[in-house]
Every structure is written in C-alpha cells, then in structure tokens.
Gaussian input, Z-matrix of N, CA and C with variables (Angstrom, degrees):
# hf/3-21g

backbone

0 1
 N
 C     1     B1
 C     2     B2     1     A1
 N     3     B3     2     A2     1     D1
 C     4     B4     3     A3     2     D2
 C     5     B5     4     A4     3     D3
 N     6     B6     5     A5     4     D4
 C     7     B7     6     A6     5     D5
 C     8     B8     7     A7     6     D6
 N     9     B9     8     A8     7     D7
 C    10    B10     9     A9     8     D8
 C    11    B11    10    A10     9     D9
 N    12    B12    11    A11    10    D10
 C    13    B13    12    A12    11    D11
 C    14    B14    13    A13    12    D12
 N    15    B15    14    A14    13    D13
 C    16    B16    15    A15    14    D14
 C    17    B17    16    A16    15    D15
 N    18    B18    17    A17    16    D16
 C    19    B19    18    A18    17    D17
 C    20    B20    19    A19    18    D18
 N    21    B21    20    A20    19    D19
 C    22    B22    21    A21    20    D20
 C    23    B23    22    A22    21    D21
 N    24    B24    23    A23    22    D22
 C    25    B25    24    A24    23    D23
 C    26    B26    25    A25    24    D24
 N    27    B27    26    A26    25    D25
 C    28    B28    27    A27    26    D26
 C    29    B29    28    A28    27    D27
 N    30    B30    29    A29    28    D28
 C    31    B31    30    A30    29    D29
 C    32    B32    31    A31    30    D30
 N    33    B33    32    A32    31    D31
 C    34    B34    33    A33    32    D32
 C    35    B35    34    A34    33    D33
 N    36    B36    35    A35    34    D34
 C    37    B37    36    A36    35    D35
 C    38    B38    37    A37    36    D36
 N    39    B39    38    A38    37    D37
 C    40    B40    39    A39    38    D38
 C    41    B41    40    A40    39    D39
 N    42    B42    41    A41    40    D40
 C    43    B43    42    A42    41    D41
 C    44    B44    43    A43    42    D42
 N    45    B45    44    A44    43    D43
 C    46    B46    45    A45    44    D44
 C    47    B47    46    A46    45    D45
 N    48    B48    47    A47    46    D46
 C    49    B49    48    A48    47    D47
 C    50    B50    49    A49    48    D48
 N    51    B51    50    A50    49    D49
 C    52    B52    51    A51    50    D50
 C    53    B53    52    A52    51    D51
 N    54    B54    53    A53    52    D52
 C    55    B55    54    A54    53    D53
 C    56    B56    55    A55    54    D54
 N    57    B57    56    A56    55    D55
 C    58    B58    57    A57    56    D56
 C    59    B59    58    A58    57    D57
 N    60    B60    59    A59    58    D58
 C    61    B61    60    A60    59    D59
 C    62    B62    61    A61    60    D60
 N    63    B63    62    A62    61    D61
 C    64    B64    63    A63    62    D62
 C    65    B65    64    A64    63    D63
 N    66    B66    65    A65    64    D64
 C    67    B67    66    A66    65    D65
 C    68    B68    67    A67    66    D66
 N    69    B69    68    A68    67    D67
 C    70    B70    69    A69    68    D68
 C    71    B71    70    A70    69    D69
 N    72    B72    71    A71    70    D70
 C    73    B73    72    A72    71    D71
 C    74    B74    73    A73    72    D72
 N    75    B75    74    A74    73    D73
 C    76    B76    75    A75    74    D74
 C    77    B77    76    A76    75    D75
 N    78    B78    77    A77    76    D76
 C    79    B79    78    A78    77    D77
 C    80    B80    79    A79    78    D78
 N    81    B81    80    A80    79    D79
 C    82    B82    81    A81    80    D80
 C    83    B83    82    A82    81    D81
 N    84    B84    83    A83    82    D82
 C    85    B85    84    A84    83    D83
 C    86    B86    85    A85    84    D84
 N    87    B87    86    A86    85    D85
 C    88    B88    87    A87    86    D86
 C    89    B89    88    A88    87    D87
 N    90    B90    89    A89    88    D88
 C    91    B91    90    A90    89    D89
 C    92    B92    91    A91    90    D90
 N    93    B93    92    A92    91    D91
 C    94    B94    93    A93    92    D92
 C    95    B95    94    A94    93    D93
 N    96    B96    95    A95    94    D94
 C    97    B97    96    A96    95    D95
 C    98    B98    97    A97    96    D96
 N    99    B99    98    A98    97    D97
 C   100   B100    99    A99    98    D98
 C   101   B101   100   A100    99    D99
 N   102   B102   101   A101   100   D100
 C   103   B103   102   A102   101   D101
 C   104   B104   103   A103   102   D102
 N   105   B105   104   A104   103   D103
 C   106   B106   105   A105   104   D104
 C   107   B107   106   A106   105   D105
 N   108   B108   107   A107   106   D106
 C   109   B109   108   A108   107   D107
 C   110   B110   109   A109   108   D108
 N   111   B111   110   A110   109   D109
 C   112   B112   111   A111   110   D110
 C   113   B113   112   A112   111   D111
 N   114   B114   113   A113   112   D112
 C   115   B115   114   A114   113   D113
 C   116   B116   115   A115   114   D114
 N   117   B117   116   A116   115   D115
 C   118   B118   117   A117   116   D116
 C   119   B119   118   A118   117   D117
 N   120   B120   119   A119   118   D118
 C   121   B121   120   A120   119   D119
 C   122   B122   121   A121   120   D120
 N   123   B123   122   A122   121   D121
 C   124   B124   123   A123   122   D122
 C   125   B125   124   A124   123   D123
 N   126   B126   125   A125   124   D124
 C   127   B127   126   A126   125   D125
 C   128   B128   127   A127   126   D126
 N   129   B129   128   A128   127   D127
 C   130   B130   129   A129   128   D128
 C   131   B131   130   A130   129   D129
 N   132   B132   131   A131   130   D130
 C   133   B133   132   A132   131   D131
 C   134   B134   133   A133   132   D132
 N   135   B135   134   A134   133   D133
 C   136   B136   135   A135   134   D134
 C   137   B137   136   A136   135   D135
 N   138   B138   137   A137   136   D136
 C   139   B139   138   A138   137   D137
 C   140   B140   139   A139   138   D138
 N   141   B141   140   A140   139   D139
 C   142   B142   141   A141   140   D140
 C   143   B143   142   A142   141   D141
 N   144   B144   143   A143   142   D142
 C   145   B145   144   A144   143   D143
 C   146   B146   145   A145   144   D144
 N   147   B147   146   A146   145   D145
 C   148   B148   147   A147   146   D146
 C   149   B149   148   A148   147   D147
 N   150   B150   149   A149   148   D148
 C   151   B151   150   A150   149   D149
 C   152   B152   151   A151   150   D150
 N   153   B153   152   A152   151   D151
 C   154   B154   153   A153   152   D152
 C   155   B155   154   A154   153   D153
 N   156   B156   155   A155   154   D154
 C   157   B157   156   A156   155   D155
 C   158   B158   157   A157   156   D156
 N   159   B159   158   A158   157   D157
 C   160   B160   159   A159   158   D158
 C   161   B161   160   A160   159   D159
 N   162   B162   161   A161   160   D160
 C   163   B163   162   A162   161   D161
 C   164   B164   163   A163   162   D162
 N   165   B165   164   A164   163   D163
 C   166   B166   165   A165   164   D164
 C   167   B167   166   A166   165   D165
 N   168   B168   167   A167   166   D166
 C   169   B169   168   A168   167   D167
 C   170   B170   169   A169   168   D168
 N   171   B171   170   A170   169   D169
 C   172   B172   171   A171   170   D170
 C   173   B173   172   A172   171   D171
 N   174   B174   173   A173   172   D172
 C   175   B175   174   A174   173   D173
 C   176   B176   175   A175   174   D174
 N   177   B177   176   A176   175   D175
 C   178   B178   177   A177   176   D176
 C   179   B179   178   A178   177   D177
 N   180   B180   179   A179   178   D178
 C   181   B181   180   A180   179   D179
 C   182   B182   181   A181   180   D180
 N   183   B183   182   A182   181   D181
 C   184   B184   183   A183   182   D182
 C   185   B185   184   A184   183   D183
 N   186   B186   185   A185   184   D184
 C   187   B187   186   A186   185   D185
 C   188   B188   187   A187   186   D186
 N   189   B189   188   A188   187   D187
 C   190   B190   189   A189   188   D188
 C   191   B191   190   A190   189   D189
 N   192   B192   191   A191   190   D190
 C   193   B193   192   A192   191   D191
 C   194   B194   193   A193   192   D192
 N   195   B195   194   A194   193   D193
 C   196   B196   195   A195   194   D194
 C   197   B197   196   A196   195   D195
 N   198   B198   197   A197   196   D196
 C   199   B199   198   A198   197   D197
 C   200   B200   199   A199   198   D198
 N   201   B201   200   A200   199   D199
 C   202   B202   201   A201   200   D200
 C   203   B203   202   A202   201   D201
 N   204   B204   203   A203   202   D202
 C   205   B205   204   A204   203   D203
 C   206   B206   205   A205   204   D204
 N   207   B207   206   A206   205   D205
 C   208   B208   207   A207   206   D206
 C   209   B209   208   A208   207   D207
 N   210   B210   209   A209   208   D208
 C   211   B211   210   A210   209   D209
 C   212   B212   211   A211   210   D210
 N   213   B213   212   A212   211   D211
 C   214   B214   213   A213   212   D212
 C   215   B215   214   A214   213   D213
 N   216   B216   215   A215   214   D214
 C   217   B217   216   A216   215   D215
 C   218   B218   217   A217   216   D216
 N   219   B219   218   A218   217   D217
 C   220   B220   219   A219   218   D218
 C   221   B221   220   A220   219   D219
 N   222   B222   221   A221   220   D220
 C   223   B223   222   A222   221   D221
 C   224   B224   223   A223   222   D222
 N   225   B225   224   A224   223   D223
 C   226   B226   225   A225   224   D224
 C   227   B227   226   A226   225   D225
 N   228   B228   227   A227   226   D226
 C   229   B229   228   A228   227   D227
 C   230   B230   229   A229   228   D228
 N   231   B231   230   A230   229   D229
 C   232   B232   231   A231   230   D230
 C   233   B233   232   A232   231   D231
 N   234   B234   233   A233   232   D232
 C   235   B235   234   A234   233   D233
 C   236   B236   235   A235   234   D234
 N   237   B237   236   A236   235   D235
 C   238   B238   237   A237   236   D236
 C   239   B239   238   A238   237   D237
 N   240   B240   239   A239   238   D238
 C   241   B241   240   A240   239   D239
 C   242   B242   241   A241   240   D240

   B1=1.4560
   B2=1.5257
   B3=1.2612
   B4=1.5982
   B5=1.9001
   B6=1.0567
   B7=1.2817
   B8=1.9483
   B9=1.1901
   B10=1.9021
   B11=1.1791
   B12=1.4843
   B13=1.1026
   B14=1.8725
   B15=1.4281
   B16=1.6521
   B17=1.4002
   B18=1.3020
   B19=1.3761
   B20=1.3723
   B21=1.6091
   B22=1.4636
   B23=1.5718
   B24=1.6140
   B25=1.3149
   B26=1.7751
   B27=0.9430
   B28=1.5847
   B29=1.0534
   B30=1.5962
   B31=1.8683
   B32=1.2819
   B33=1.3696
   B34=1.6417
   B35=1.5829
   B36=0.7448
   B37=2.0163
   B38=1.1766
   B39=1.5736
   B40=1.7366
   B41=1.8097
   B42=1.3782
   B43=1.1843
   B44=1.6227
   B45=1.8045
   B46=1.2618
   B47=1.2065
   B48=1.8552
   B49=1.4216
   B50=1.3669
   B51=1.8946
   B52=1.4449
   B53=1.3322
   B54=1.6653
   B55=1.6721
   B56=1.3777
   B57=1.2936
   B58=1.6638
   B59=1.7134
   B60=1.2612
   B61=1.2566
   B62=1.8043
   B63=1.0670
   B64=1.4224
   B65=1.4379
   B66=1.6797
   B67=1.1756
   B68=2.0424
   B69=1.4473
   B70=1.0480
   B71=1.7454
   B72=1.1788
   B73=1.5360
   B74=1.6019
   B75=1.5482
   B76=0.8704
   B77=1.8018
   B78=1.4008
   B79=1.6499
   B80=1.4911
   B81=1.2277
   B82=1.7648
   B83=1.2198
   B84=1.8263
   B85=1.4684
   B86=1.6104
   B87=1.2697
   B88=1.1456
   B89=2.0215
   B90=1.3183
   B91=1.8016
   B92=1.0700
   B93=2.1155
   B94=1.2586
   B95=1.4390
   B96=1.6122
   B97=1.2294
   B98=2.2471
   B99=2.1973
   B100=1.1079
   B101=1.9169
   B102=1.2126
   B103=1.5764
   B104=1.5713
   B105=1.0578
   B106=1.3812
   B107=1.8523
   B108=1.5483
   B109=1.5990
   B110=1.9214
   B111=1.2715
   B112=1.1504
   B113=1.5095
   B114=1.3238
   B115=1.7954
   B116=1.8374
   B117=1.1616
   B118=1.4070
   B119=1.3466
   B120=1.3189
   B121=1.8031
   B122=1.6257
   B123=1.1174
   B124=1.6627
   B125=1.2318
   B126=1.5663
   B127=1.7063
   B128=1.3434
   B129=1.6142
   B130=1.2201
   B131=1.5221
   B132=0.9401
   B133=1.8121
   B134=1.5828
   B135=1.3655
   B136=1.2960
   B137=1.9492
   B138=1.4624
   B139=1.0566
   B140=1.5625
   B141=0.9867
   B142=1.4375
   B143=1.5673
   B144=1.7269
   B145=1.3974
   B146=1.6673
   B147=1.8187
   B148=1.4947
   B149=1.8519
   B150=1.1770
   B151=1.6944
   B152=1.3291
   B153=1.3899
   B154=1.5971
   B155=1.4084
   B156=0.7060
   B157=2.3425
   B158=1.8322
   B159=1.4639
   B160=1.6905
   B161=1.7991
   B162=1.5652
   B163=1.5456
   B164=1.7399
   B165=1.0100
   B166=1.6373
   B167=2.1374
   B168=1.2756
   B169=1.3497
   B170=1.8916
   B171=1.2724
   B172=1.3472
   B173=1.8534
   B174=1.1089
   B175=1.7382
   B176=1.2044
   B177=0.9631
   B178=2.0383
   B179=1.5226
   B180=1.3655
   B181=1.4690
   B182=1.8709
   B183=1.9322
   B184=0.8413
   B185=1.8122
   B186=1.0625
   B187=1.7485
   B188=1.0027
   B189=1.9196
   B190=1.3667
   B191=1.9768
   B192=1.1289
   B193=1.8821
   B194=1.5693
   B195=1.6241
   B196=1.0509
   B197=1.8015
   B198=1.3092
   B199=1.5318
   B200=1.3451
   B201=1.5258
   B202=1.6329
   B203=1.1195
   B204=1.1982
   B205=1.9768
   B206=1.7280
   B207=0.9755
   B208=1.0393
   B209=1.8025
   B210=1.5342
   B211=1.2589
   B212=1.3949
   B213=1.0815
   B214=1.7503
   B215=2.0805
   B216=1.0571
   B217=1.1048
   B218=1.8259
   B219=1.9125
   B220=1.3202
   B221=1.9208
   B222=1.6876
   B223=1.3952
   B224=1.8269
   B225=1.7236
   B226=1.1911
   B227=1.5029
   B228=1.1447
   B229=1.4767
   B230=1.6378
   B231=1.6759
   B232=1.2173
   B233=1.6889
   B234=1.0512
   B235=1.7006
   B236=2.0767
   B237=0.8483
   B238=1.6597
   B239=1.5769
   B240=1.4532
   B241=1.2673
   B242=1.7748
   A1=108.17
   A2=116.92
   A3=115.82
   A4=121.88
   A5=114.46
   A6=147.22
   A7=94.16
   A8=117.14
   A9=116.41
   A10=103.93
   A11=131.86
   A12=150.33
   A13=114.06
   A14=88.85
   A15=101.79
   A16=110.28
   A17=120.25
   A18=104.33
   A19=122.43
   A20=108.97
   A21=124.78
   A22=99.99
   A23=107.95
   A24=111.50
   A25=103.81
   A26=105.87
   A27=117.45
   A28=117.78
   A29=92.07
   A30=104.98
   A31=90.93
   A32=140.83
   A33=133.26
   A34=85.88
   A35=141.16
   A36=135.12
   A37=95.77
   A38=130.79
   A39=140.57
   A40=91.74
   A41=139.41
   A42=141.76
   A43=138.46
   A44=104.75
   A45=114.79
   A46=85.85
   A47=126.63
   A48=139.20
   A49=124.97
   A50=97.52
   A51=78.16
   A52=127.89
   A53=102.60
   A54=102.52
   A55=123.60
   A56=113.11
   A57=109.37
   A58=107.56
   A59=129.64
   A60=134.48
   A61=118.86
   A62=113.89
   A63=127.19
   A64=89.10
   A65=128.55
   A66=101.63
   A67=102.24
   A68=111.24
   A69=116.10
   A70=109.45
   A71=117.29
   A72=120.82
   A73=121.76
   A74=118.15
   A75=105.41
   A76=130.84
   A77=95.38
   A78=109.20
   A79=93.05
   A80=133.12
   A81=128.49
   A82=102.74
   A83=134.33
   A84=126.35
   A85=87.59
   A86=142.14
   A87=126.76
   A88=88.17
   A89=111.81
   A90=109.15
   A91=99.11
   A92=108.46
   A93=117.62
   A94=114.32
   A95=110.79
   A96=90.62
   A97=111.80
   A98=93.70
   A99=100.73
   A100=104.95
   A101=116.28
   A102=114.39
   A103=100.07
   A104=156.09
   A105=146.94
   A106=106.98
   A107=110.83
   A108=128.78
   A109=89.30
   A110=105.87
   A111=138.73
   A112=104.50
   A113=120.15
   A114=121.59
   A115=74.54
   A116=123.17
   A117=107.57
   A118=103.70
   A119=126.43
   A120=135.91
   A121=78.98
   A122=104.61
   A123=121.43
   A124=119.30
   A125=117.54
   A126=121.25
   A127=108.02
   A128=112.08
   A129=113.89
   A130=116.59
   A131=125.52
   A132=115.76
   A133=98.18
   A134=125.69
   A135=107.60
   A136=140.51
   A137=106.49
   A138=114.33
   A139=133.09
   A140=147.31
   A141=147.47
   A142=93.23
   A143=123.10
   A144=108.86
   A145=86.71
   A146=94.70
   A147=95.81
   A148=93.24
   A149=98.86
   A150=111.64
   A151=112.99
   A152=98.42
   A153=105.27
   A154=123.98
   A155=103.36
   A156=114.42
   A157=77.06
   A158=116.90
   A159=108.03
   A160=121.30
   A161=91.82
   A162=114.30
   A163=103.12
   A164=114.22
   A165=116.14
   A166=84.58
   A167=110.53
   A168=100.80
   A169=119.98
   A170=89.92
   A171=134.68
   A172=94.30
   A173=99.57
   A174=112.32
   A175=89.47
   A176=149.82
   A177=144.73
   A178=91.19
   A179=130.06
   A180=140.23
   A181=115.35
   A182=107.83
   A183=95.93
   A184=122.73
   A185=94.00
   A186=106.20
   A187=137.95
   A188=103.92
   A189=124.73
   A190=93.91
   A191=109.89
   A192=132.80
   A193=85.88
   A194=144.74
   A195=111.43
   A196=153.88
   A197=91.16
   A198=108.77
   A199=106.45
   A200=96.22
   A201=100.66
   A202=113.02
   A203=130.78
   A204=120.25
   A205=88.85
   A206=139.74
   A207=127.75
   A208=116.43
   A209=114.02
   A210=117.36
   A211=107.95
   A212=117.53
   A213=129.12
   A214=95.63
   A215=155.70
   A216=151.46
   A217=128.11
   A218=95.11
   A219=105.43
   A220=102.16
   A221=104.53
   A222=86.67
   A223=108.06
   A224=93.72
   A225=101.06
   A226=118.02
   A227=103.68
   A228=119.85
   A229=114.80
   A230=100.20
   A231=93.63
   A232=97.91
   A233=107.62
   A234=95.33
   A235=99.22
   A236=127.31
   A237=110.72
   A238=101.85
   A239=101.37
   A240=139.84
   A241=99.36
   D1=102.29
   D2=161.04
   D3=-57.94
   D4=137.52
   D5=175.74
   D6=-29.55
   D7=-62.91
   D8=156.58
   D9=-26.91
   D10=-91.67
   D11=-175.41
   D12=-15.09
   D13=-65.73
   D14=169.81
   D15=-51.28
   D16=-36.40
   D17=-166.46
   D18=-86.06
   D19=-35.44
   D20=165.82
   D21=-32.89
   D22=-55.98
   D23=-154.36
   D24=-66.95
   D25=-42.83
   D26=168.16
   D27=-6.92
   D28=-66.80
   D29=-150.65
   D30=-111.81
   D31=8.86
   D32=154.18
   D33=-77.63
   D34=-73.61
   D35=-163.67
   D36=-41.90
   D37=-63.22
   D38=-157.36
   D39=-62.41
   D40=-46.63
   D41=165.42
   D42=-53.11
   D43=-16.36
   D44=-178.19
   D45=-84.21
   D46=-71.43
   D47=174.94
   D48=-16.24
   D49=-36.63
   D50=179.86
   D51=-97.45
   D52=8.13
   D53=-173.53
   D54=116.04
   D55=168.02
   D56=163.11
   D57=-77.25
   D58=146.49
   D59=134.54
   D60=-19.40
   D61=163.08
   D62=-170.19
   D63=-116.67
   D64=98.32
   D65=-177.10
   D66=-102.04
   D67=2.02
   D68=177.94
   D69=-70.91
   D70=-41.89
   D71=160.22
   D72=-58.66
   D73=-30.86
   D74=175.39
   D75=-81.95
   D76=-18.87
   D77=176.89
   D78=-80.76
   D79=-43.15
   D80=179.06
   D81=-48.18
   D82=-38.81
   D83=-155.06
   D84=-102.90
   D85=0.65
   D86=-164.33
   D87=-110.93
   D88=-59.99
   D89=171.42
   D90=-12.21
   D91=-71.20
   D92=-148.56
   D93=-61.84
   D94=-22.27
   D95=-156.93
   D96=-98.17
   D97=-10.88
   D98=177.93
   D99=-72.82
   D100=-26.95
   D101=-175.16
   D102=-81.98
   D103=-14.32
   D104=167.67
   D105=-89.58
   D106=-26.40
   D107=154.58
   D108=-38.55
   D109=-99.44
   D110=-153.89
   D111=-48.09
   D112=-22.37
   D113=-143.62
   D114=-113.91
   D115=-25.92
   D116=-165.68
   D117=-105.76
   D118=-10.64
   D119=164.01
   D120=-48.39
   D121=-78.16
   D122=-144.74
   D123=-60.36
   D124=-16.25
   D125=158.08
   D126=-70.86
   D127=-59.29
   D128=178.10
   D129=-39.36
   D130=-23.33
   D131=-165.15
   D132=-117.92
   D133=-30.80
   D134=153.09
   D135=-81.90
   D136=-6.04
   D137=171.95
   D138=-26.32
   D139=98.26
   D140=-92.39
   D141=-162.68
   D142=-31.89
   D143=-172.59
   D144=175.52
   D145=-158.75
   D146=157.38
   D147=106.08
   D148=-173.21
   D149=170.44
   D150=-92.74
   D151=141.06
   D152=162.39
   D153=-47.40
   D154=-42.05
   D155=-163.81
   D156=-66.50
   D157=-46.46
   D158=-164.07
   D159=-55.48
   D160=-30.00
   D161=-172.89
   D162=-92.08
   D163=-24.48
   D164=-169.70
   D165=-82.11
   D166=-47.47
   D167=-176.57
   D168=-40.05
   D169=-53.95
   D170=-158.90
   D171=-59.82
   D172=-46.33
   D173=179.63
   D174=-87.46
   D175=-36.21
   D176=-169.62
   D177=-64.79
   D178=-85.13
   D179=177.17
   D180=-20.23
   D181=-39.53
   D182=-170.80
   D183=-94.38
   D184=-24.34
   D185=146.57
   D186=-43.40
   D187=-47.37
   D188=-164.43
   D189=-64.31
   D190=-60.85
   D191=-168.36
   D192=-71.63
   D193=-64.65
   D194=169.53
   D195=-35.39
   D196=-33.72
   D197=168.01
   D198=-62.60
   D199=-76.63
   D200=-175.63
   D201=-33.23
   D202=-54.32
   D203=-156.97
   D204=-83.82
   D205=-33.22
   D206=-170.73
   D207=-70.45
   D208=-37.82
   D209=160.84
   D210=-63.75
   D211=-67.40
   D212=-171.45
   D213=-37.69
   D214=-46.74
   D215=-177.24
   D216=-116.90
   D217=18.79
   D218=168.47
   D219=-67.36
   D220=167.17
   D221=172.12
   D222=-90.73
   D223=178.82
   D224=-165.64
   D225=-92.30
   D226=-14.63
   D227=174.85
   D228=-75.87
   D229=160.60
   D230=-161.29
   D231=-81.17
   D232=-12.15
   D233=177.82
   D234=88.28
   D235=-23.26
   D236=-172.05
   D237=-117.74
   D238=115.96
   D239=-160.65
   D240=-124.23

C-alpha cells in the first residue's frame, strides 16, 4: 500500500464518521442565495435614483450571490490533465 492509498482510505473512513450532508441547508443557502441573485439583478437594472451608498449596496449583494453560486458549482477537479 503506497502512502496515496492510505490517505484516500483516510478520508473515505473520516467521511462515513461524519455523516450524511445536510442537503436541506444546502438547497435553503442556494434559494437564498439565487433570490438575492435575482432580486439584486432587478434593482440594479431598474435603479431610477436614490443614494449612492443605496446602489453601491445593491451592487455589493449582487457580486456577493454571484461569486458564491459561481464557486459553489465550479468543478472540483483540478482541470490539468
């Protein structure tokens, strides 16, 4: 058994131990995060007036939920083959 081998095996044991995933939390953080996605497109493109700090928010939120979903469903692999 190479030193790889051991480790794979490792963290398949460290993964039974720890359980199933919460996937009910995870569809809650993903809703949340496509409706603040979606809710902050839609200020942004109707924005009409108002304060700056209101619109800088407004663009903060929509970055903020852009990133996220975009990390959250990048792939997991390293990609270099």
């Amino acid at each position: 058994m190479t030193d790889n081998d051991y480790r794979i095996e490792d963290r398949l044991e460290t993964a039974r131990k720890e359980g199933r995933p919460n996937y009910a939390l995870r569809r809650m953080k993903f809703a949340i995060a496509v409706i603040g996605l979606v809710g902050s497109v839609t200020l942004m493109l109707t924005w009409h007036g108002g304060s700056l700090a209101g619109a800088l928010v407004v663009e903060g939120v929509y970055l903020a939920t852009a990133l996220w979903l975009v990390v959250r469903f990048a792939p997991r692999d390293g990609g270099d083959d």
